[in-house]
VOTI-795987 format. One line per 8 residues: number of its first residue (from 1); their letters; for each residue y, x, z negated of C-alpha. Coordinates in steps of 0.2 Angstrom, whole numbers, m for minus. Example, Ala and Ser with C-alpha at 12.3 -4.5 7.8 and 13.67 -1.06 7.14 Angstrom:
// residues 2
1> AS> m22,62,m39 | m5,68,m36
END
This chain:
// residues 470
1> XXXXXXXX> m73,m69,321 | m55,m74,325 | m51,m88,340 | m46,m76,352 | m33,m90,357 | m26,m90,341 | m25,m71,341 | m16,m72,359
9> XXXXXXXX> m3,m85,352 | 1,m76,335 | 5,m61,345 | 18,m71,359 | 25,m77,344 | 29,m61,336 | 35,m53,352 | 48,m67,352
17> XXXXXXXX> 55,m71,336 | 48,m56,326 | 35,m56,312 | 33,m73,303 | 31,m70,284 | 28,m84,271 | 44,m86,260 | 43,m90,241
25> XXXXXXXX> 56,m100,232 | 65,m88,219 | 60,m93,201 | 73,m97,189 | 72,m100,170 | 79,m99,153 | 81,m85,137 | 72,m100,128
33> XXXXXXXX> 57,m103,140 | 55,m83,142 | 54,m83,124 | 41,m99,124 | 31,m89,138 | 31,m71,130 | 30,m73,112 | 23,m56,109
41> XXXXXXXX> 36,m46,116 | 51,m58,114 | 54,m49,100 | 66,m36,100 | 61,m15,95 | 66,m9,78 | 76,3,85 | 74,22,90
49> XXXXXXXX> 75,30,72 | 61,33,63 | 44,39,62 | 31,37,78 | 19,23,74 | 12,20,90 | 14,8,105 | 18,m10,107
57> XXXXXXXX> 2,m17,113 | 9,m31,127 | 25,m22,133 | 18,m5,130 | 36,0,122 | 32,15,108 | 34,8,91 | 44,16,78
65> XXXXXXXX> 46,11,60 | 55,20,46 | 59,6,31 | 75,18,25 | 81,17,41 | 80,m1,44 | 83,m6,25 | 98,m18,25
73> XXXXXXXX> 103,m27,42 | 86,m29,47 | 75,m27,31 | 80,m35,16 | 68,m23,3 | 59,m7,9 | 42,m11,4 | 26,m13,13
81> XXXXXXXX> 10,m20,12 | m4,m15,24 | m22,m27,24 | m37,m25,32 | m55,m24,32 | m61,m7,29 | m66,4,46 | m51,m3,53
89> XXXXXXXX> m39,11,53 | m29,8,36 | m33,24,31 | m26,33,47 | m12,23,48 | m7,27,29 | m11,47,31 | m2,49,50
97> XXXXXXXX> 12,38,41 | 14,49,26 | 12,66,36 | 28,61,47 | 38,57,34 | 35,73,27 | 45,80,42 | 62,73,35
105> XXXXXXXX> 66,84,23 | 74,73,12 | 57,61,9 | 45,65,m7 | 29,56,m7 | 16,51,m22 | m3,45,m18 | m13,35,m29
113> XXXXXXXX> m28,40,m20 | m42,28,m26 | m57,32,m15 | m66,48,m9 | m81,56,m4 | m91,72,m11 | m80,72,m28 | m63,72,m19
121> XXXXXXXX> m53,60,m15 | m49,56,2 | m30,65,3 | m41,81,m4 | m40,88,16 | m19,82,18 | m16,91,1 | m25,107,4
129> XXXXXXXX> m16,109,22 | 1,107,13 | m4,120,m2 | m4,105,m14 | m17,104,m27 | m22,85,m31 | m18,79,m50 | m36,75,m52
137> XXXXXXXX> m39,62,m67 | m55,63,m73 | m64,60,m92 | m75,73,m90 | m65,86,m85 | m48,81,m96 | m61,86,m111 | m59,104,m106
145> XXXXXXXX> m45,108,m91 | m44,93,m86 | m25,84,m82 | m16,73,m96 | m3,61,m95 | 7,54,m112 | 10,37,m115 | 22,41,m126
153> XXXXXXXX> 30,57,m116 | 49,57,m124 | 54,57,m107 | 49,38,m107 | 60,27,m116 | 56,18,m132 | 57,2,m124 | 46,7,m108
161> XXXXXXXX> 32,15,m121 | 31,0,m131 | 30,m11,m114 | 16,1,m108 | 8,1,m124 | 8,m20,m123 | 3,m20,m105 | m13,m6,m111
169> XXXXXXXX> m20,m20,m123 | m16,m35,m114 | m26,m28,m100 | m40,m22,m107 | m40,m39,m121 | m37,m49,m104 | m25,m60,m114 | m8,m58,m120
177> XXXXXXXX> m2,m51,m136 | 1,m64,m150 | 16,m62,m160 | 5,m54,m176 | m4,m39,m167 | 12,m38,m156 | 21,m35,m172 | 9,m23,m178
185> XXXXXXXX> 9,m13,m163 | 28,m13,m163 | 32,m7,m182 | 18,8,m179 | 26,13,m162 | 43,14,m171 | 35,24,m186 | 27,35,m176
193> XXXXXXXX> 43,38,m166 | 54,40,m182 | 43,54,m192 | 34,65,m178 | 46,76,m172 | 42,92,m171 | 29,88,m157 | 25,76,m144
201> XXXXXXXX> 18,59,m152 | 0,54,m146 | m7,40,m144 | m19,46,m160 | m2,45,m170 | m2,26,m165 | m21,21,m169 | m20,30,m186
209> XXXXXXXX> m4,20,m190 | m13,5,m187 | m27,7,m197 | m18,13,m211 | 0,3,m210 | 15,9,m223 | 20,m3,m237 | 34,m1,m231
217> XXXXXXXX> 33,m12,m216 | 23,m25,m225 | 38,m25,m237 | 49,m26,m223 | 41,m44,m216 | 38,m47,m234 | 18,m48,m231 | 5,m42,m238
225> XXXXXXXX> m1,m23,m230 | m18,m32,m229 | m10,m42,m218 | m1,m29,m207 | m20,m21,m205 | m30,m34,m202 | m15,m38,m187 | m15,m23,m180
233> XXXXXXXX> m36,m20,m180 | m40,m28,m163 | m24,m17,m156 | m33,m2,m163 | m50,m4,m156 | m41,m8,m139 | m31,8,m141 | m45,19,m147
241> XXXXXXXX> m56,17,m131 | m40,30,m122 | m42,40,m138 | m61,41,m145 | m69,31,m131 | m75,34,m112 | m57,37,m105 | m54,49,m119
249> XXXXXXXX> m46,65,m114 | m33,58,m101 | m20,50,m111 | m23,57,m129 | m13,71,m130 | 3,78,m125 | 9,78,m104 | 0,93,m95
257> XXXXXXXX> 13,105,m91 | 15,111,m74 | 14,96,m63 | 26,99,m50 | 38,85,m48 | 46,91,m35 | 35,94,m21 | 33,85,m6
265> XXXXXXXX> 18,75,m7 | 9,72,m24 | m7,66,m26 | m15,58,m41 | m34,59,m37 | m42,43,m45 | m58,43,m38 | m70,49,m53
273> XXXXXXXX> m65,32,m62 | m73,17,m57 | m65,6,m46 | m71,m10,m52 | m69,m6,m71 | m55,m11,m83 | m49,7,m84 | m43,6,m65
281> XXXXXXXX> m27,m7,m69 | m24,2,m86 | m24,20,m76 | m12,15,m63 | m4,7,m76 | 2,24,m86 | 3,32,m69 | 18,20,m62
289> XXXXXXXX> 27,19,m79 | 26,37,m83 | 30,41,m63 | 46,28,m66 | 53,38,m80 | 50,56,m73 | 48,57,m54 | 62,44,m50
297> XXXXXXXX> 80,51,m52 | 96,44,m44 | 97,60,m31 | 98,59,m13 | 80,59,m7 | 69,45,0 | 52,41,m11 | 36,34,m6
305> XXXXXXXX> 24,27,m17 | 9,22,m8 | m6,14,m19 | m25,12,m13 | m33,m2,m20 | m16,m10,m24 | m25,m25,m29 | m29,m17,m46
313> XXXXXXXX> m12,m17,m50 | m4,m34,m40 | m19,m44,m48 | m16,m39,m65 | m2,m51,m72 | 5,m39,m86 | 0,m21,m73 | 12,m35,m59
321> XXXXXXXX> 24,m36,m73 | 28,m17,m74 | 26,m13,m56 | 39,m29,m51 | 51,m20,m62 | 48,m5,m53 | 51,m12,m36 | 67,m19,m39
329> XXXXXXXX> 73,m4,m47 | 65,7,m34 | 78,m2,m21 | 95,7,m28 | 86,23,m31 | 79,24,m13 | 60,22,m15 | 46,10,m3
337> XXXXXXXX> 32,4,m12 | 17,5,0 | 2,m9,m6 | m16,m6,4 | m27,m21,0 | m42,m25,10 | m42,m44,7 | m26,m54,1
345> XXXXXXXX> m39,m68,m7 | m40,m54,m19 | m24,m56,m27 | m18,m74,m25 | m34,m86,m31 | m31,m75,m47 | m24,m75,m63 | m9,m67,m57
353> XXXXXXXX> m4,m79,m43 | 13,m78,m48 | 17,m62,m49 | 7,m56,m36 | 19,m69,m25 | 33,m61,m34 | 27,m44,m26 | 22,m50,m9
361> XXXXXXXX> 40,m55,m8 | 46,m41,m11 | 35,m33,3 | 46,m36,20 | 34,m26,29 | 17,m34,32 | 3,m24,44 | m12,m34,44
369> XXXXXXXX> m29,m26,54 | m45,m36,59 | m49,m50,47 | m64,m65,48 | m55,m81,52 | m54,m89,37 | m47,m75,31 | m35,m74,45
377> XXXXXXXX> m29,m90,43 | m28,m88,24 | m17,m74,25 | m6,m79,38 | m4,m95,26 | 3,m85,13 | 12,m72,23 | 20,m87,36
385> XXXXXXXX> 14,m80,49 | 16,m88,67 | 0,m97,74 | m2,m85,88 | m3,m69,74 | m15,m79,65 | m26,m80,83 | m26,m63,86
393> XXXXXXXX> m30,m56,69 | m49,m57,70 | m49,m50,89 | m40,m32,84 | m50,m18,88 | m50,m4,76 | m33,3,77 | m25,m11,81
401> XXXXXXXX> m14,m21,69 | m3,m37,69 | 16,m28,61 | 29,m42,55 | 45,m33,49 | 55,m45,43 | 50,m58,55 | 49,m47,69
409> XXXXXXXX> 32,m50,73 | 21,m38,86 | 3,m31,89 | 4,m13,89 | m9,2,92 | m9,16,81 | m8,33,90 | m16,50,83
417> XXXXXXXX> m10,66,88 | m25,79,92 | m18,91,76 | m21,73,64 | m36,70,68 | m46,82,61 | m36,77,42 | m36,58,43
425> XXXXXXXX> m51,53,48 | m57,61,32 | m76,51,29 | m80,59,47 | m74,76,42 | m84,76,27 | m102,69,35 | m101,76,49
433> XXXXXXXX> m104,91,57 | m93,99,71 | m104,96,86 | m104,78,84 | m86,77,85 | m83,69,100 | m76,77,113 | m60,73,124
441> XXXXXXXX> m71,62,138 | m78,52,123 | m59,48,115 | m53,43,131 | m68,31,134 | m63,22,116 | m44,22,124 | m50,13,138
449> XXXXXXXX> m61,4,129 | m47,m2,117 | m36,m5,133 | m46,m18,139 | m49,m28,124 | m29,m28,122 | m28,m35,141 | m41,m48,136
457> XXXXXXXX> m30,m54,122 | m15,m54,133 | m25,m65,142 | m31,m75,126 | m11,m77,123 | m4,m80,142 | m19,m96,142 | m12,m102,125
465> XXXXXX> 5,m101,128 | 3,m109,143 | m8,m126,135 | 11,m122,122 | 21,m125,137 | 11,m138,146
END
């Protein structure tokens, strides 16, 4: 209990000279040190044009990203790659992405859709609430009704079949061509070309040329036509896997006609091959190139290429080869390339290190969600991340992601509108049954949830920045 002496004095004073408050000196300081302080919102927005990702985590600012938008002040190349261990919310992110995009009229979308569940991939749902029917590649079914693709469709160049055709064998041999088989292959693509006319030339045409070369092209080296077979053998046997072999019936005969080119979203369903097999690098292989030479045409529209399991195609040196060309031809034509990887140890410590640098160049947009520390750090190594990104990466909730667009680094949380929910989060729409759903009590108990993690990690930042500071 108070002095009631003190209480009699305090109120004489007030009654003369009016309430005494305590005073605080004003605080002054620089762009610099607010920059040093605030790290994680110093950076400026990307503007107000776009599509809605979500909200900046430490400011609370919506977040807005739309690479054709931002593509040359602010964003040297249109491409992206997304990382992440799986249950984080790439998966969301990609479809939500991909379903506001579809908005602008003037966007076309293709989906290498490389997982699934139940026999369909997992943009089965997305496809069937636009009336799109998925381009499913399968072995089985390409026996019967299934979907082909031509390597040697005429609508591909000569010089891009004969690359795919190298890339094909080189991936499957897992070496480069030596200049004898690379020969061999090259006379019977150009045969084969030059006769078959009346019809589209298969890759049949191109095994049987192998195995039984014209004099003419041993005459033309001046070698024996033992010698042009025995080169072209190993080609063969490589080639007759797509032809006689387990992923016969999805490249052997001539382009399945009816694919529509022209819709808004395309999906190529991959998930009946298997991911870990050396058909996965040779499929997206034939899928890009063919895609290259048919789907991109120097029109108005903006194209997005988004690739699940990217890693197939930036750890392959010869896949990288194509794709790199396709990036840097993509840029004049209007198309992003979007890579999802889960681990980026996947695709540097390999054989490919170089061009898979060569692509994550190219990639100006990096979104990385929860990773293990070493992992962290490794990425952030390779990405240049700053050391506070690095710091945060393991922390992130699930739908939380550290974005760095050209050096614009912020964490942001992904936001999912009631009507996307039930087609992105695709595995619980497929195993679970309505009633366990959770209900609108239940999602706003995870948004608080996820609030307070971020303001443990402001706090995480303010304490570091501050030991920066001091």
């Amino acid at each position: 209990m108070r002095d009631p002496l003190s209480v009699l004095t305090e109120a004489f004073t007030s009654f003369l000279f009016g309430k005494v408050e305590t005073t605080r000196l004003p605080v002054r300081t620089s762009t610099g040190q607010a920059q040093a302080v605030y790290l994680p919102t110093a950076a400026p927005g990307l503007g107000d044009s776009g599509v809605i990702i979500g909200r900046e985590v430490y400011s609370g600012k919506g977040y807005i990203y739309d690479p054709f938008q931002l593509y040359g002040q602010q964003l040297p190349a249109p491409h992206w790659l997304v990382l992440g261990e799986s249950g984080n919310g790439k998966s969301a992110l990609e479809k939500t992405y991909v379903l506001r995009q579809l908005r602008f009229r003037d966007r076309q979308v293709v989906v290498l859709d490389a997982q699934g569940e139940d026999g369909v991939g997992e943009w089965n749902l997305i496809a069937q609430e636009l009336g799109i029917t998925p381009i499913r590649l399968d072995p089985m079914a390409a026996l019967d009704t299934g979907i082909r693709l031509n390597p040697l469709d005429p609508s591909i160049t000569t010089t891009g079949q004969l690359a795919l055709l190298r890339t094909i064998i080189e991936v499957a041999m897992g070496h480069g061509l030596d200049e004898r088989s690379g020969f061999a292959l090259k006379v019977a693509h150009a045969y084969v070309n030059e006769t078959i006319v009346e019809r589209q030339p298969v890759l049949t045409d191109i095994v049987e040329q192998l195995r039984h070369p014209e004099p003419e092209s041993a005459e033309a080296m001046n070698v024996a036509i033992d010698d042009v077979r025995a080169w072209g053998l190993d080609v063969a046997l490589v080639l007759d896997r797509l032809v006689d072999g387990d992923l016969r019936g999805m490249f052997d005969g001539p382009t399945t006609v009816g694919i529509d080119l022209d819709a808004p979203l395309i999906v190529f369903d991959l998930s009946h091959i298997d991911r870990n097999s050396i058909a996965m690098p040779i499929l997206m292989a034939i899928v890009g190139v063919w895609l290259e030479h048919t789907w991109i045409r120097p029109d108005r529209k903006k194209r997005i290429f988004l690739v699940e399991e990217a890693w197939h195609i930036i750890a392959s040196p010869f896949v990288a080869q194509l794709f790199q060309r396709l990036l840097k031809f993509g840029r004049r034509l209007g198309l992003s390339f979007v890579a999802v990887v889960h681990h980026l140890s996947d695709v540097v410590d390999g054989a490919a290190a170089k061009e898979a640098a060569a692509i994550l160049k190219m990639a100006s947009t990096r979104t990385v969600y929860a990773q293990k520390a070493d992992e962290a750090r490794a990425t952030g190594r390779v990405l240049g991340l700053p050391r506070w990104a690095v710091e945060i990466i393991p922390t992130l909730s699930p739908g939380i992601a550290v974005w760095d667009v050209n050096g614009n680094v912020q964490v942001v949380k992904h936001l999912v509108t009631e009507m996307e929910r039930p087609l992105v989060f695709t595995d619980r729409a497929m195993t679970e049954s309505s009633a366990d759903v959770p209900d609108d009590d239940a999602l706003r108990a995870a948004e608080l949830e996820a609030e307070e993690r971020a303001a443990f990690m402001e706090q995480q930042m303010k304490q570091m920045n501050d030991s920066t500071v001091a």
